[in-house]
VEXFI-872252 format. One line per field, with one value per residue (C-alpha): residue number from 1; residue in one letter; chain; x, y, z. Coordinates in steps of 0.02 Angstrom, whole numbers, padded with zeros to 5 digits. Each point is the difference from the previous one (the first is absolute). Layout:
N
pos: c(NUM / ...);
code: c(A / ...);
unit: c(A / ...);
u: c(X / ...);
v: c(Y / ...);
w: c(Z / ...);
END
This chain:
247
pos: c(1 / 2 / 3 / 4 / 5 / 6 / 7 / 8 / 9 / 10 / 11 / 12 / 13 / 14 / 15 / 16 / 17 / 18 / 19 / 20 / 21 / 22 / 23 / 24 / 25 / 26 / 27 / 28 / 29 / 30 / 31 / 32 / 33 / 34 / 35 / 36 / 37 / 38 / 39 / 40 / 41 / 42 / 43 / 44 / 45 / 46 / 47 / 48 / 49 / 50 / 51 / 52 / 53 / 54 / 55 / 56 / 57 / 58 / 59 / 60 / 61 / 62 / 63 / 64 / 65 / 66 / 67 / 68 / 69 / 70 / 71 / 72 / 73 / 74 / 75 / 76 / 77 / 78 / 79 / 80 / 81 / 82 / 83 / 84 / 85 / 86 / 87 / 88 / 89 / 90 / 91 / 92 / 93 / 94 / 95 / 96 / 97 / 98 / 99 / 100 / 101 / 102 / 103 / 104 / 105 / 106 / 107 / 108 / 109 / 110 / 111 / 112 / 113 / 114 / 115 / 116 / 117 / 118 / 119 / 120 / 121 / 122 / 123 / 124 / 125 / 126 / 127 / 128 / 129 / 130 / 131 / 132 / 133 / 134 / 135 / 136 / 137 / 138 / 139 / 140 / 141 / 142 / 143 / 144 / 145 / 146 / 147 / 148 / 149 / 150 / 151 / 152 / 153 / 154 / 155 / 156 / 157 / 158 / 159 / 160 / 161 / 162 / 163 / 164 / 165 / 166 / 167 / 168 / 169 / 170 / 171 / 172 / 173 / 174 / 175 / 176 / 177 / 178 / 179 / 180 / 181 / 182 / 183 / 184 / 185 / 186 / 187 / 188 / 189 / 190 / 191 / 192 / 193 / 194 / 195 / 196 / 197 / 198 / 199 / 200 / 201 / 202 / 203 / 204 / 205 / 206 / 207 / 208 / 209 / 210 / 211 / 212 / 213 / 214 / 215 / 216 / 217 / 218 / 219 / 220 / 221 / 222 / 223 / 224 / 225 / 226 / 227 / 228 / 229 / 230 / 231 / 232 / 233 / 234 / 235 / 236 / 237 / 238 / 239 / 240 / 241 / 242 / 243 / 244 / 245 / 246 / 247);
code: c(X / X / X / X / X / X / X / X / X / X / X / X / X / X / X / X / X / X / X / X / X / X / X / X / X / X / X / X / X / X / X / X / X / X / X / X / X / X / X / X / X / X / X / X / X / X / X / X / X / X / X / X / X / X / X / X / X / X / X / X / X / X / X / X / X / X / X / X / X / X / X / X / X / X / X / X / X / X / X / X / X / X / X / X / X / X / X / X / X / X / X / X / X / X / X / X / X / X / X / X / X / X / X / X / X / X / X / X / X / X / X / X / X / X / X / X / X / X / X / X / X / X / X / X / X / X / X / X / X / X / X / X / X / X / X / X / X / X / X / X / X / X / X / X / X / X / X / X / X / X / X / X / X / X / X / X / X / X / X / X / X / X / X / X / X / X / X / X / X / X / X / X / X / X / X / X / X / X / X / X / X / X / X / X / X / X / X / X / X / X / X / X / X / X / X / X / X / X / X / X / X / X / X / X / X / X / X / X / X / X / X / X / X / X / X / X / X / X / X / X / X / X / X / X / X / X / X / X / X / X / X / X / X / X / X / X / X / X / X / X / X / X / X / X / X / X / X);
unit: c(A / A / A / A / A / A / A / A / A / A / A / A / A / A / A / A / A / A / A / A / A / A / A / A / A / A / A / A / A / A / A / A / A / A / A / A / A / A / A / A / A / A / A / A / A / A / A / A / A / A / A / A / A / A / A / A / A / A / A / A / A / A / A / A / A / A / A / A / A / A / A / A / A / A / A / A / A / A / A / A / A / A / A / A / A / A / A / A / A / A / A / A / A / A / A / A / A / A / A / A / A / A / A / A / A / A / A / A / A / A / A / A / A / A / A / A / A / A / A / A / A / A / A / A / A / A / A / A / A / A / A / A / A / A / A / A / A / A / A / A / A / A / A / A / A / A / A / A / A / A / A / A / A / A / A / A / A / A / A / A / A / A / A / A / A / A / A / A / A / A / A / A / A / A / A / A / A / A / A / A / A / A / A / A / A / A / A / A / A / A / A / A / A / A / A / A / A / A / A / A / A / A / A / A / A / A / A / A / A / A / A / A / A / A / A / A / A / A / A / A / A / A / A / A / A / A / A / A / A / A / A / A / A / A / A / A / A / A / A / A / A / A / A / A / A / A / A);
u: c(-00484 / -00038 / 00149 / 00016 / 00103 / 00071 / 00071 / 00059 / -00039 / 00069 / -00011 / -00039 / -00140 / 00097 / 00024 / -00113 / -00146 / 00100 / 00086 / -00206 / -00074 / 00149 / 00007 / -00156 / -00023 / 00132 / -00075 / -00183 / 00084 / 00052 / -00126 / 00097 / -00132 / 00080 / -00022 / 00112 / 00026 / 00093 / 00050 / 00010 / 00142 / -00085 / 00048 / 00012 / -00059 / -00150 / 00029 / -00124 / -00142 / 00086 / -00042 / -00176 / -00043 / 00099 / -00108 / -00141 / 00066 / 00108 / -00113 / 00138 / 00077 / 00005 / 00094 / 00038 / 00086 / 00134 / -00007 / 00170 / 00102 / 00076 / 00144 / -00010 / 00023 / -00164 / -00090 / 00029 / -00016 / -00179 / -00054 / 00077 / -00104 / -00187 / 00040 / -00122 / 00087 / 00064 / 00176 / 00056 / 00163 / 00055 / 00019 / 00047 / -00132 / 00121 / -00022 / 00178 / -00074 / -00062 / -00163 / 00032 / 00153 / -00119 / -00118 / 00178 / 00010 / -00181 / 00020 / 00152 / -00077 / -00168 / 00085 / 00145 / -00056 / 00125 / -00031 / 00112 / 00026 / 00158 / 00047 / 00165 / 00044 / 00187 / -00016 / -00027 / -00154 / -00016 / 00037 / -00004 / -00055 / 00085 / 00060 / 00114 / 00167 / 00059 / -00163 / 00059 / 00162 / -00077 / -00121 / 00118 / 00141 / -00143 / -00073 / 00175 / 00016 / -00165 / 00045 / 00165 / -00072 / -00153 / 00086 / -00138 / 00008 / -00146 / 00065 / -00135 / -00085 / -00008 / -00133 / -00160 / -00120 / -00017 / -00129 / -00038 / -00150 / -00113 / 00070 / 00184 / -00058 / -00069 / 00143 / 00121 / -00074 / 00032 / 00058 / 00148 / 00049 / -00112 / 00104 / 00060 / 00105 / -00155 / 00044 / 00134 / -00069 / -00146 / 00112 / 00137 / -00125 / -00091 / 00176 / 00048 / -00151 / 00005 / -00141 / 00027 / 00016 / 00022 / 00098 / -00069 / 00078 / -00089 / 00020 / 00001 / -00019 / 00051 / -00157 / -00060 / -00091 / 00054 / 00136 / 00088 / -00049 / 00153 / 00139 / 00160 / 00090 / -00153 / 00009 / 00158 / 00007 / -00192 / 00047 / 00143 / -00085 / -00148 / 00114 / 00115 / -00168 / -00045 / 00192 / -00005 / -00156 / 00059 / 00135 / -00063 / -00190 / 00028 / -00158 / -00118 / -00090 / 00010 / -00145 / -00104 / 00032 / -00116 / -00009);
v: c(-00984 / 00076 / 00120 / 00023 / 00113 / -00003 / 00168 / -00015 / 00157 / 00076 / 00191 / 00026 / 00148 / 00110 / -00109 / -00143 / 00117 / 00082 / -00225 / -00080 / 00148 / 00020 / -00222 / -00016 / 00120 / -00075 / -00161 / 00043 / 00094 / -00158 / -00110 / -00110 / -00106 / 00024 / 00035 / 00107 / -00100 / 00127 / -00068 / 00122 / -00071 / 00109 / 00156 / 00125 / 00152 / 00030 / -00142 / -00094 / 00176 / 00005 / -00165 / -00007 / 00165 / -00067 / -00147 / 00128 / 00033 / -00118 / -00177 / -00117 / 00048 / -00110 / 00022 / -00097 / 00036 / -00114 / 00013 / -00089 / -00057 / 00136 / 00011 / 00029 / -00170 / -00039 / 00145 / -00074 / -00167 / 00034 / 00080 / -00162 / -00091 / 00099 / 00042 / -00070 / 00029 / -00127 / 00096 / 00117 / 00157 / 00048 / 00218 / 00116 / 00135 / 00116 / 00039 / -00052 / -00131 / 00062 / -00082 / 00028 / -00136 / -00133 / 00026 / -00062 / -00151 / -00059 / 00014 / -00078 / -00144 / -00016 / 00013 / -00115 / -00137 / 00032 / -00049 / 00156 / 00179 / 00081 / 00197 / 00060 / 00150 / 00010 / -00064 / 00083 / 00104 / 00008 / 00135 / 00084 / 00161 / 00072 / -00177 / 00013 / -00012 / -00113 / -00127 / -00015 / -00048 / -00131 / -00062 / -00030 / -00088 / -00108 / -00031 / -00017 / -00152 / -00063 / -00017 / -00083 / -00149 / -00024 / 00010 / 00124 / 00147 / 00089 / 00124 / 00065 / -00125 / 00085 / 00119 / -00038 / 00049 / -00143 / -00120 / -00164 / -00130 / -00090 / -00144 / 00061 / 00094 / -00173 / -00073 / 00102 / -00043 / 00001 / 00192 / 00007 / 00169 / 00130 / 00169 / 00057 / -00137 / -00068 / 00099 / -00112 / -00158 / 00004 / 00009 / -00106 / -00155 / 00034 / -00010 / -00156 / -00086 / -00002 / 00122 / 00111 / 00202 / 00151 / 00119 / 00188 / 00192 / 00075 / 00165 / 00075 / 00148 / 00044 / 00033 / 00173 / -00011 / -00088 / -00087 / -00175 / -00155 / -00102 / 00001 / -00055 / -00037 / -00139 / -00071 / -00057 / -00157 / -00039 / 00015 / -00117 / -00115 / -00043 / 00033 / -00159 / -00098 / 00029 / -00068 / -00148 / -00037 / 00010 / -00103 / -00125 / -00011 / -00142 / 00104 / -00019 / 00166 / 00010 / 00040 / -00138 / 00005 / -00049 / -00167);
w: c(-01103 / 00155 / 00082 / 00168 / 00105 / 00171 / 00089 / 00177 / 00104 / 00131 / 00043 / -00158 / 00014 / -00099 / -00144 / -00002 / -00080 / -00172 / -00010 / 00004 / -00130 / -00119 / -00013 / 00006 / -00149 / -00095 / 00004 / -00056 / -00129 / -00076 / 00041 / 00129 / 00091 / 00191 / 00179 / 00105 / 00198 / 00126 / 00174 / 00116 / 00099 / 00170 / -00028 / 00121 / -00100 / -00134 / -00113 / 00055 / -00009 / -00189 / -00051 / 00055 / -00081 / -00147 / -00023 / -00020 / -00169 / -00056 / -00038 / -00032 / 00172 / 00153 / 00149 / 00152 / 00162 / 00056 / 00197 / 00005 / 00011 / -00105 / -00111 / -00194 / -00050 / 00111 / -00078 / -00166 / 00050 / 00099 / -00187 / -00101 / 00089 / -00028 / -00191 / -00133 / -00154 / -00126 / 00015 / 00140 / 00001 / 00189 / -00025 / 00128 / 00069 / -00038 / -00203 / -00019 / -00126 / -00141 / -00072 / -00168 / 00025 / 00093 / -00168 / -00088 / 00124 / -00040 / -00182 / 00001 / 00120 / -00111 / -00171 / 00041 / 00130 / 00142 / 00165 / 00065 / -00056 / 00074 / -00014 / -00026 / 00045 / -00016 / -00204 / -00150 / 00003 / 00189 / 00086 / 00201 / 00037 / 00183 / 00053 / 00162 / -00034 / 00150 / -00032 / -00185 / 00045 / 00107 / -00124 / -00129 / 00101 / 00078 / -00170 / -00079 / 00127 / -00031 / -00172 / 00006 / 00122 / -00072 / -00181 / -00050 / -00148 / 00104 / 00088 / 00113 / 00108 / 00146 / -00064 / 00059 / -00181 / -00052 / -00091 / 00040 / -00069 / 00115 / -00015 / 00019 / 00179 / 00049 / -00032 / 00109 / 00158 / 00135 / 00017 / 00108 / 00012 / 00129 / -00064 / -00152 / -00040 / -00066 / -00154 / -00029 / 00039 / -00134 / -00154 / 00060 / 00036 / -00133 / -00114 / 00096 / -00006 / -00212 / -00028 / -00163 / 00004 / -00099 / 00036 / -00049 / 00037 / 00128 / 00093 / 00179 / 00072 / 00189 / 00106 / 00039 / 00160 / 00148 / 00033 / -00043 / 00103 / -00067 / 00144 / -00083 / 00157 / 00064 / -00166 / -00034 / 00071 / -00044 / -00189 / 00025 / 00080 / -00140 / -00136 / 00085 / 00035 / -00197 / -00033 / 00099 / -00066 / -00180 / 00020 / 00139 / -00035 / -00134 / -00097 / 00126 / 00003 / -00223 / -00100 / -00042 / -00182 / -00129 / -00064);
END
């Protein structure tokens, strides 16, 4: 089963080199079948320079530049829709994923059928290294009330490493969400719509070059307002969007 993997980038010349070599290592290491599809979401420094000297030496690499409009959940959208893979994870350009965990996801996919592999990192065996205190705060109230209206024991949906089949990307469309509540709307459709998931420990690590693109204070009302759209839809939808199960 193919993998692929789609990293949004934005001024990301710092980082975006040691994230392709280190993933794609891990990954021919074990003998994942894969390609690696970076958006450039028009960045205004060297990613762009980066990326074409990286596809000199890295052959599962290819890289696309979003002209715009921009936004991280267009960056990852432009690169869900160019993948090739039979399954695809969304990681940031930023190493704060580490590929060692998204070689747990596609075991855990392969070896036990599930249409969706989710990390946890709040569990047992996951951990954070130097995460913010202020945005952890945040991301456990907000996933604290994710939880309690959706009825969920997952308690990290609005991380964006994730894995999700073919089939299961397919079936989330259309893609509401042009920033980072995108990260949010992927699992929660995917959970309303019936598709099955595992749920795996996973690590992260705060980024050492650059700087954050997530702006808590623009986002606030853009999280509420897919994580109500994925409520109304669970309770108003009549089943509409489900998987087609097998008969």
């Amino acid at each position: 089963m193919k993998l692929s993997v789609v990293i949004p980038a934005y001024n990301e010349e710092d980082s975006i080199g040691e994230t392709l070599h280190t993933l794609h290592a891990k990954l021919v290491e074990e003998g994942i079948d894969h390609e690696i599809v970076v958006t450039n979401d028009n960045s205004k420094d060297g990613t762009l320079a980066r990326l074409q000297a990286l596809a000199q030496e890295i052959p599962t690499l290819q890289y696309y530049t979003n002209a715009g409009p921009n936004g991280f959940g267009y960056a990852v959208r432009y690169g869900l829709e160019r993948y090739s893979g039979d399954c695809v994870a969304v990681m940031m350009a930023d190493l704060s994923d580490d590929p060692a965990d998204l070689v747990r996801y596609y075991r855990t996919m392969v070896g036990g059928g599930y249409d969706c592999v989710f990390g946890s990192r709040w569990g047992k065996g996951g951990r954070v290294i130097d995460y913010p205190a202020h945005k952890k705060l945040l991301n456990r109230v907000a996933n604290a009330i994710v939880k309690t209206l959706f009825r969920l024991k997952y308690n990290d949906c609005t991380n964006a490493f994730k894995l999700y089949s073919r089939h299961t990307m397919e079936g989330l469309k259309p893609f509401l969400s042009p920033h980072f509540n995108l990260t949010l709307e992927l699992p929660l459709k995917a959970i309303v719509r019936g598709y099955s998931y595992a749920v795996v420990p996973n690590s992260w690590t705060n980024r050492k070059y650059g700087e954050s693109k997530l702006k808590i204070k623009e986002m606030g009302s853009r999280y509420f307002f897919i994580m109500m759209y994925c409520l109304i839809e669970k309770h108003f939808s009549r089943g509409d969007f489900r998987k087609k199960q097998a008969q």
